[in-house]
Every structure is written in structure tokens, then in C-alpha cells.
C-alpha positions as CSV (number, residue, x, y, z in Angstrom):
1,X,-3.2,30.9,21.8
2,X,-1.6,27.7,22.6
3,X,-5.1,26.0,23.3
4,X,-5.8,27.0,19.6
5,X,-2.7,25.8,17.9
6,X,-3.5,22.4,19.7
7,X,-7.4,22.4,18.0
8,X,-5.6,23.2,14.6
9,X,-2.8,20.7,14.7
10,X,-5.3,17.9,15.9
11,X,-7.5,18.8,13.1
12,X,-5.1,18.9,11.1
13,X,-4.0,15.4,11.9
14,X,-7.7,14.3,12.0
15,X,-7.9,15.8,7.9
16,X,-4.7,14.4,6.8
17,X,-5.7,10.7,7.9
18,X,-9.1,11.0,6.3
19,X,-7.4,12.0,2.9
20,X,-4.9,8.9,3.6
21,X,-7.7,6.5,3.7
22,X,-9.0,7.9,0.5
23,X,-6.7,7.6,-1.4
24,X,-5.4,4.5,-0.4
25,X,-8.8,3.2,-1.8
26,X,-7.6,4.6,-5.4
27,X,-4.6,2.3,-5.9
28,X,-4.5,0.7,-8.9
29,X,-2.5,-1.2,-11.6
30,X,-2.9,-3.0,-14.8
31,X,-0.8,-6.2,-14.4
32,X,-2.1,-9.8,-15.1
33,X,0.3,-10.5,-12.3
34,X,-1.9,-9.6,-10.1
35,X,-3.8,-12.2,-9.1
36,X,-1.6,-13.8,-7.4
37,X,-1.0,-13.6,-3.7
38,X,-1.4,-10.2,-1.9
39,X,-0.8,-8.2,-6.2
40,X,2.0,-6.6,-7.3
41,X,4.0,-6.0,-4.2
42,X,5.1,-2.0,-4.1
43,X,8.3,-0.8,-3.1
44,X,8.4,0.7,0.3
45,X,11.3,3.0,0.1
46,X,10.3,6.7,-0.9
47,X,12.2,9.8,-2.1
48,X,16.1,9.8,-2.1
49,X,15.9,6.3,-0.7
50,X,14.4,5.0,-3.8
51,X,16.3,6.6,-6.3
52,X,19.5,4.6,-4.2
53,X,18.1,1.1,-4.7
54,X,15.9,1.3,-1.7
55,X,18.5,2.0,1.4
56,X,17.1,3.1,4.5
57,X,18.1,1.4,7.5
58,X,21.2,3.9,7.8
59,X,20.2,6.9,5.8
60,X,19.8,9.6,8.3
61,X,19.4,13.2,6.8
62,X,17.4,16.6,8.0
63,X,15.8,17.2,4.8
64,X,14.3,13.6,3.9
65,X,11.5,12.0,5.7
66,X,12.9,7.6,6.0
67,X,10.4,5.7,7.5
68,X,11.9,3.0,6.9
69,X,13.7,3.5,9.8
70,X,11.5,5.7,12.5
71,X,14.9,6.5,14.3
72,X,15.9,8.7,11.6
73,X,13.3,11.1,12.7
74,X,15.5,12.9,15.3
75,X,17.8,14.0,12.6
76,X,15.4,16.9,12.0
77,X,15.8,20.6,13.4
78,X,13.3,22.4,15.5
79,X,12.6,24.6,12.7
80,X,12.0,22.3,9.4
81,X,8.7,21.1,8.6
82,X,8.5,18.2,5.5
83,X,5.9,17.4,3.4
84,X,7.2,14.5,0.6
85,X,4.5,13.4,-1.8
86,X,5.3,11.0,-5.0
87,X,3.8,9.8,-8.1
88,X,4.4,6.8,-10.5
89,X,3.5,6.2,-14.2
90,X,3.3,3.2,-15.6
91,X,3.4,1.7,-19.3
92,X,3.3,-1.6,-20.2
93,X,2.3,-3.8,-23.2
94,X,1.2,-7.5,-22.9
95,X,0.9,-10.3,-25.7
96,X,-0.5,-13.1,-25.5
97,X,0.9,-14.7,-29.3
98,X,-2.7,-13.5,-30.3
99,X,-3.1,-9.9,-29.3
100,X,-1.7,-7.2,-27.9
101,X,-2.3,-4.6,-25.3
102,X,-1.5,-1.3,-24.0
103,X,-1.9,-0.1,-20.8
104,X,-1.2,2.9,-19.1
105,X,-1.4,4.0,-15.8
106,X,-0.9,6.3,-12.7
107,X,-0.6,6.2,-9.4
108,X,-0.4,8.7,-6.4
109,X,2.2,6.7,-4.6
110,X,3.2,8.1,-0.7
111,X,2.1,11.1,1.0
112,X,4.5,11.3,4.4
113,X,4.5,14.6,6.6
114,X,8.1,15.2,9.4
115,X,7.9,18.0,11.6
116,X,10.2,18.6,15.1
117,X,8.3,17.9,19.0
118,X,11.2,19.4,20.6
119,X,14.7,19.2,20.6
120,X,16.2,15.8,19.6
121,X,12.7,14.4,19.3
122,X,10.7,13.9,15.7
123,X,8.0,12.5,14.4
124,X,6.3,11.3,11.1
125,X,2.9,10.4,9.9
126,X,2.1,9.0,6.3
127,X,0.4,6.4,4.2
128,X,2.7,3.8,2.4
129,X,1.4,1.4,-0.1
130,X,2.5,-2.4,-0.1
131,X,0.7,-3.8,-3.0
132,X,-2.1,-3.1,-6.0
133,X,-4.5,-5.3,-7.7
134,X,-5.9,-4.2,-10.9
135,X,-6.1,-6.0,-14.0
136,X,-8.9,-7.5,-16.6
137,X,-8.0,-10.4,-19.1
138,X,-10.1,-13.3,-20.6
139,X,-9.9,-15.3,-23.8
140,X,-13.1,-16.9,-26.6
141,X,-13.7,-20.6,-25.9
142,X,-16.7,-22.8,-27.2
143,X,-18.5,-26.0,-25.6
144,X,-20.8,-27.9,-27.9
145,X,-20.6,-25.6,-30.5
146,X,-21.1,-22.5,-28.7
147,X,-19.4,-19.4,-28.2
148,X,-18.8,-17.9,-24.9
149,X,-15.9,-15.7,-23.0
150,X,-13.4,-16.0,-20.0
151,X,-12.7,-13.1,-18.4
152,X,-10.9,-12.6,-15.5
153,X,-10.4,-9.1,-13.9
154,X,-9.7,-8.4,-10.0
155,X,-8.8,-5.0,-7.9
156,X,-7.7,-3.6,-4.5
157,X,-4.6,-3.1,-3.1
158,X,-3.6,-3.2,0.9
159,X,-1.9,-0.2,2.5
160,X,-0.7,1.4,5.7
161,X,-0.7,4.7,7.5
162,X,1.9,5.0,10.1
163,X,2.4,7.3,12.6
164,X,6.3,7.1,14.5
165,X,8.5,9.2,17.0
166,X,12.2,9.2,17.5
167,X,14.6,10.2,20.3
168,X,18.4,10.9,20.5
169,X,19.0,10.4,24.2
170,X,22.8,10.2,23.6
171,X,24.4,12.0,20.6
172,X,25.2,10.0,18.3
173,X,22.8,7.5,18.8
174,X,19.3,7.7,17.8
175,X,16.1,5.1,18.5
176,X,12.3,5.6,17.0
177,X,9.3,3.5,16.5
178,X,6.5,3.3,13.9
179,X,3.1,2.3,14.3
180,X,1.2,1.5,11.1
181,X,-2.7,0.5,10.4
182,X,-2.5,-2.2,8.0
183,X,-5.6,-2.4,5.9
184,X,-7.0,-3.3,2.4
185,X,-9.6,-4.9,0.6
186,X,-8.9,-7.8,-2.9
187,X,-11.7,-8.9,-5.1
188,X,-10.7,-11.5,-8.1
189,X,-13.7,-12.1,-10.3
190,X,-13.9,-14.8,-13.2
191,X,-16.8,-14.5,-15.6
192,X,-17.6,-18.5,-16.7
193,X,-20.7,-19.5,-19.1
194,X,-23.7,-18.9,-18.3
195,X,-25.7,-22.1,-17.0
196,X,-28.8,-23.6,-19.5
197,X,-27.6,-21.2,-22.0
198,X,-29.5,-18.0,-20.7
199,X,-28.6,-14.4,-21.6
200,X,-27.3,-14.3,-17.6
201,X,-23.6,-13.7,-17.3
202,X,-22.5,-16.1,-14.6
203,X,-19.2,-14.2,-12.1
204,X,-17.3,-16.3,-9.5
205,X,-15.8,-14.2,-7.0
206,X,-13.3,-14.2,-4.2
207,X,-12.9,-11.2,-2.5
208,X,-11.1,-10.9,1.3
209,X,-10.0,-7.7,3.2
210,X,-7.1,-7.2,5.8
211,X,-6.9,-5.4,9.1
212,X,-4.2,-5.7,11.3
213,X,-1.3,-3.1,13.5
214,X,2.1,-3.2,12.5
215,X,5.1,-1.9,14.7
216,X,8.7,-0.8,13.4
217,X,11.5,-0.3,15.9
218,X,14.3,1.4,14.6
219,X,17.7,2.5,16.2
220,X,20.7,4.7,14.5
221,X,24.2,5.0,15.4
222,X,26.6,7.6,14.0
223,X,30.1,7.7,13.7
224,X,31.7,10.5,12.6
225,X,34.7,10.6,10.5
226,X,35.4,14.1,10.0
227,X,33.8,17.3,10.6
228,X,32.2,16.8,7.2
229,X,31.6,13.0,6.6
230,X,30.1,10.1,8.6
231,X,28.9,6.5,8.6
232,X,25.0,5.9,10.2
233,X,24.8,1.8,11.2
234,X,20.9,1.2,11.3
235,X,18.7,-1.2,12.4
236,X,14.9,-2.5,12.3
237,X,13.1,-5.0,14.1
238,X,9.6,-5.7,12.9
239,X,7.4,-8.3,14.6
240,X,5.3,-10.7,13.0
241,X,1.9,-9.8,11.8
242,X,-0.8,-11.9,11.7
243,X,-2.2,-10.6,8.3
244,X,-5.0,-13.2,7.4
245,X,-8.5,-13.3,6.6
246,X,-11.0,-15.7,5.7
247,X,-12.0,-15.7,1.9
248,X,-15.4,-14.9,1.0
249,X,-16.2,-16.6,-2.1
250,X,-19.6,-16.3,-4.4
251,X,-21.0,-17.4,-7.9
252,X,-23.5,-15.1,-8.8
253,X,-26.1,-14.7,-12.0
254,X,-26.0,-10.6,-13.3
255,X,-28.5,-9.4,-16.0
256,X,-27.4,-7.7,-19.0
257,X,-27.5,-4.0,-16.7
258,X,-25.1,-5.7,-13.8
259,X,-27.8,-6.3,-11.3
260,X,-27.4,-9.6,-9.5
261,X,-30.4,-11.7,-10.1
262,X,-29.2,-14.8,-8.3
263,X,-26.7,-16.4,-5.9
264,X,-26.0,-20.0,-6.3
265,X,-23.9,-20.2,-4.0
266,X,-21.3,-19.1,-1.2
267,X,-18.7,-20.2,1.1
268,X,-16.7,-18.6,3.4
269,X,-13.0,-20.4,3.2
270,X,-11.1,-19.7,6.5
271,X,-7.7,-18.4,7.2
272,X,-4.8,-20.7,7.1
């Protein structure tokens, strides 16, 4: 019996991650801001710790999962099992002095999972998002008396799933630790005239993908003040990740259909 509740919660774990790294691949946003840096960096509290301005280091409670702080995971009884999923909609309209447009937009924005080892020892897996990339823009120009369109559009996002454990070796005092994959891929794409005049559209593109291990270490202390209130001091320390890649950029010729008829050429611009 036990053999078999090991096979299902490995498989279980096995499912989960899969379904994590697909839909991290559907993040997406509609902001020019976008194409700048990294995207629209995401807020990485979730649940009760967003709806408080984004708190975490010191919020320590049974029926939340934080991991922004991986110590917090101990807080949970042997019997409690979490699941917190959240969602996001977005509306926004841009103008330009010349047009205007609406965009709307949705987002499936966590999925984190808290369940009990043993006694005074928890543990958390999840995905987290930390930015999106998804926007489409341009604007009519002419050279020598003809007509042609700049349009910029780019998408992606980078994310992480995280797995983390806790202990409370002393009551009172709790210390975890996260371990996160850090992934995602950006593409920004500008369409420019065409060369000799031709029926080609001409795209420039610079697209670069991330892959790197992050680690969270977290400690908790409580102090109690009364048998009903008390005051949790937290702390993380989060080493420095190397998150870098070379850019891969590429001017391409497409036919009317998409396909890419030519290259003209590509570089690969390393990471500073």
C-alpha cells in the first residue's frame, strides 16, 4: 500500500510539473511596455499576500501557501493539504494622439500546491511568473513617395517553478528553502520596408531564451504576545543569478503566406 501511494504521489508530481511548463508557455500581455528589458515585470506575491501590498517575509499562516518565504511552510498541520490557483484580467486603452486602442486580456497567473511531510516539516511546489511580453504596434511612413508600414510586435515571458521545504527545529523559530527552475523564451520582431520594392515583407528579429536555478533561503521567528496574537520577523536571502543569454538576432524576407524565403543575415550578440 505504501509502495503505491509513493508511484501516485511521484506521478503526481511528475503531472503537475508538466502542466506548469505549459502553461507558463501561455503568458501573455498586451503592453507596448514590453519591449523593454526582461517585459512587464509580474508581481511575485500571491493570495492574501497580494491583496496586503505584497508582504511576505513575515506572514506565516496554516491556510496560505507564501513562497515568498519557504520557512513559512512548517506553519502547516499534518492534516491540510493546499491548492491556491489565481487569475488576472486586464483592460487597458492606449493612444497615441492619432488612434486609439483597446485591449483586453487574461492571464492564468500562479498555480502553488502545500501539503505536510511530517510533523513540523512542509513543503511547496508551484510555478510563479516574473514577467510577460506581448504586444503589437507600428505606424504608416513613406520614403520617396511610397507607402509602407512599421510594425513592431514581440512575445514570451520568463517564469519559474519552485519546489521548497521548511523545518521548525525549535518552536518558535522556523527555516525553509526554495529551489526554482528559471526559464523563458523573448522574441521582438520589427517589420521594416521591403528592399527593391518587392511584394516581400522584410522582419528583423531578436529573440533570446533564459535558463538558469534560483535558491530562496528563508527563516521565521515568532513571538508571541498573547495566547491569541503574535508578531513573525522574516527573512530571505537570495543569491545572485546569472540570468544571461546571448541574443540571436535575424533579418529575414517572408512571402505574402509567412514562409521565409530568405535570410540576409544573422548574428549572434553575446551576453554582457
Amino acid at each position: 500500500m505504501k509502495k503505491r501511494r509513493k508511484r501516485f504521489f511521484l506521478l503526481s508530481v511528475v503531472l503537475f510539473t508538466v502542466t506548469l511548463v505549459a502553461v507558463a508557455q501561455q503568458v501573455g500581455s498586451n503592453s507596448p511596455y514590453g519591449r523593454y528589458g526582461y517585459g512587464l515585470l509580474s508581481d511575485p506575491s500571491i493570495g492574501a499576500s497580494e491583496t496586503m501590498g505584497g508582504i511576505s517575509y513575515g506572514l506565516r499562516r496554516s491556510q496560505q501557501v507564501n513562497p515568498g518565504n519557504p520557512a513559512s511552510y512548517s506553519e502547516l498541520d499534518t492534516l491540510t493539504f493546499i491548492f491556491d490557483i489565481g487569475v488576472s484580467g486586464h483592460y487597458a486603452t492606449y493612444n497615441d494622439g492619432m488612434s486609439k486602442q483597446d485591449f483586453y486580456n487574461g492571464n492564468l497567473d500562479y498555480i502553488a500546491i502545500q501539503f505536510p511531510i511530517m510533523r513540523k516539516i512542509g513543503a511547496s511546489i508551484g510555478l510563479l511568473p516574473y514577467s510577460k511580453v506581448g504586444y503589437k504596434f507600428g505606424q504608416s511612413r513613406s520614403l520617396s513617395d511610397i507607402a509602407y508600414s512599421e510594425i513592431y510586435s514581440g512575445s514570451g515571458g520568463l517564469s519559474e517553478i519552485y519546489g521548497g521545504i521548511a523545518y521548525e527545529p525549535f518552536k518558535y523559530l522556523s527555516l525553509g528553502v526554495n529551489v526554482a527552475y528559471f526559464f523563458g523564451n523573448i522574441e521582438h520582431n520589427k517589420q521594416l520596408p521591403s528592399i527593391d520594392n518587392t511584394t516581400l515583407a522584410r522582419i528583423a528579429t531578436d529573440k533570446f531564451s533564459i535558463r538558469d536555478i534560483k535558491y530562496d533561503f528563508g527563516i521565521q521567528l515568532t513571538y508571541p504576545i498573547d495566547r491569541m496574537q503574535s508578531v513573525t520577523i522574516g527573512l530571505v536571502y537570495t543569491p545572485k543569478i546569472n540570468a544571461k543569454s546571448p541574443i540571436y538576432s535575424y533579418d529575414q524576407l517572408l512571402d505574402a503566406g509567412g514562409n521565409v524565403k530568405q535570410i540576409l543575415k544573422s548574428d549572434t550578440i553575446p551576453s554582457q
